[in-house]
C-alpha positions in Angstrom: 99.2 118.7 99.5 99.5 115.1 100.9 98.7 113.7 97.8 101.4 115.9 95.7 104.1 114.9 98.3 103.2 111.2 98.2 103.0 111.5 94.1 106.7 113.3 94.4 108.1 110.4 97.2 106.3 107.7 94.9 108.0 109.1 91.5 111.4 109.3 93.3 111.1 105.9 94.2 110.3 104.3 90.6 113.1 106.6 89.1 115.1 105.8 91.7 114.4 101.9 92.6 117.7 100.0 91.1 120.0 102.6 93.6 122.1 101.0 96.4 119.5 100.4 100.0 120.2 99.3 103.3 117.3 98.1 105.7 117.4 98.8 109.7 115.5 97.6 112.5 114.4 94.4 111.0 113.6 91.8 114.1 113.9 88.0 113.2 111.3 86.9 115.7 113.1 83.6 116.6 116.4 84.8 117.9 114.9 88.1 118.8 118.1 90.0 117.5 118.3 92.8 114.9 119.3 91.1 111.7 121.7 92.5 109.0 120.6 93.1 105.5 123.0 93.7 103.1 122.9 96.2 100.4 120.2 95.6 97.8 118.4 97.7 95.7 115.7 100.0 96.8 113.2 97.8 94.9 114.0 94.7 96.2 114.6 96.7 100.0 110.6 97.8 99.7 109.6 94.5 98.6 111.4 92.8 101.6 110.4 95.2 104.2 106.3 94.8 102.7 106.4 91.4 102.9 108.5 90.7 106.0 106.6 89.7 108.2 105.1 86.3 106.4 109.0 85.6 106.3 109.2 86.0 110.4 110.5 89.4 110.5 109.4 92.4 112.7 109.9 95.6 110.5 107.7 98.1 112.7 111.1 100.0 113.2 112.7 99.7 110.1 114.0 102.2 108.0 115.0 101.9 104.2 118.1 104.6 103.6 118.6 105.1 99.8 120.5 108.0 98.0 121.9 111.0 99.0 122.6 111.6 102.2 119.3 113.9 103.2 117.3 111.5 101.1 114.2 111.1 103.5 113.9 107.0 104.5 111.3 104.9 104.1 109.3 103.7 106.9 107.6 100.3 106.8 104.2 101.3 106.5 105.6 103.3 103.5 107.0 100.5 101.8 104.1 98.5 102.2 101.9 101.2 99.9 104.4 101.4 97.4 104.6 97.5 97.1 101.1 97.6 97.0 100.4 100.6 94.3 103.7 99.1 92.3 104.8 95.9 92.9 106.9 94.4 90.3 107.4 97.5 88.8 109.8 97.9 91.9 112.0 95.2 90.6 112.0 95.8 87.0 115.3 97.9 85.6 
């Protein structure tokens, strides 16, 4: 069952990965203030989020909100398999 409902979130995500994303709860670890990213697309959102933390960035809170209201978020640990298991596949249109 785990693997059907990570098949359904990963398919949802590729269909879905040029729609409008906002990222929460992203630390920059020199001012130790919550930073504001603007609207990008959910791609580009997971990629960020993955690979934050080599760009001084805390993202063990943050949250990626994408579609619909109800959509489920992303979680960082989230975006991190999907960069992983898709990479620039994320980015492509």
């Amino acid at each position: 069952m785990l693997l059907a409902l990570d098949d359904a979130i990963s398919m949802a995500v590729l269909t879905g990965r040029d729609a409008a994303a906002e990222i929460f709860g992203v630390i920059d670890l020199s001012s130790k203030l919550e930073t504001r990213i603007n609207v990008i697309s959910l791609g580009r959102a997971i990629q960020f989020v993955a690979n934050a933390s080599v760009l001084g960035y805390d993202v063990r809170r943050a949250m990626v909100m994408y579609g619909e209201r109800g959509t489920p978020s992303l979680r960082a640990w989230e975006c991190e398999h999907l960069w992983a298991q898709y990479g620039g596949a994320l980015l492509q249109p």
